[in-house]
C-alpha positions as CSV (number, residue, x, y, z in Angstrom):
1,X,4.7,16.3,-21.8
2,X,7.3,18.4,-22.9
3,X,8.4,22.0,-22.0
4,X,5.7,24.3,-24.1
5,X,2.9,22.3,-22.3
6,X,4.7,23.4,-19.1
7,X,4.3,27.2,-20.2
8,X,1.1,26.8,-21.4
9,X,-0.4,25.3,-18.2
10,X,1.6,27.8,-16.1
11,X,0.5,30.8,-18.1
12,X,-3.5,29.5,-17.4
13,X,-3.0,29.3,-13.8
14,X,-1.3,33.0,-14.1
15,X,-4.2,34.4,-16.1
16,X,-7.1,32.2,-13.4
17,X,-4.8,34.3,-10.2
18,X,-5.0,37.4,-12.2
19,X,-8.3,36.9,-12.5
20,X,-9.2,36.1,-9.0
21,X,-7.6,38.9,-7.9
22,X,-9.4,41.3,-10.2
23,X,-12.8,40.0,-8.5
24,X,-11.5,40.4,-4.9
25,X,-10.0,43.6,-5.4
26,X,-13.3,45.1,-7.7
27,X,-15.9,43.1,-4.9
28,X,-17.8,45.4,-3.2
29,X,-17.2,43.8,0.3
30,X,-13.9,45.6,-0.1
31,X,-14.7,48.9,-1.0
32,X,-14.8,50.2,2.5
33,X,-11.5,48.8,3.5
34,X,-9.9,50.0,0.2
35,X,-12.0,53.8,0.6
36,X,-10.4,54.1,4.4
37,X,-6.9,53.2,3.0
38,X,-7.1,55.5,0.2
39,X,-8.0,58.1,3.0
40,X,-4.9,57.1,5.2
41,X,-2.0,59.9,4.1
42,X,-4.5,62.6,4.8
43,X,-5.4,61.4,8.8
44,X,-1.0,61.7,9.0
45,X,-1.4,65.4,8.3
46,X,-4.0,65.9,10.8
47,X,-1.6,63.5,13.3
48,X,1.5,65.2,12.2
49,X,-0.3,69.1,12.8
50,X,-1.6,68.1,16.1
51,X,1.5,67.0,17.1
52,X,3.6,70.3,15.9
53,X,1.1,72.2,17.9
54,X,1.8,70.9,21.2
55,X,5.3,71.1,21.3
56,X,4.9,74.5,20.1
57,X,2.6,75.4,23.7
58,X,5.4,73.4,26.0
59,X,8.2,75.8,24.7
């Protein structure tokens, strides 16, 4: 076995966990955990407003 079969058999396992991870991330038992993290920089802004505001009322 010399070095190119090395690289060849490394680049197939590369391309299979590609792969997999294509199907896990595209599943649709996912899609509600990936639509609330897509959603997670907008629920800050409502923290972060909410939080101005009542400092604003102690001062």
């Amino acid at each position: 076995m010399d070095i190119n079969t090395l690289r060849g058999i490394a680049t197939a396992l590369a391309l299979i966990a590609f792969i997999g991870v294509w199907i896990w991330a595209w599943s649709g038992k996912r899609k509600r955990a990936f639509d609330e993290a897509a959603n997670l920089p907008f629920a800050d802004d409502n923290i972060d407003q909410n939080s101005k505001g009542g400092q604003h009322d102690c001062q």
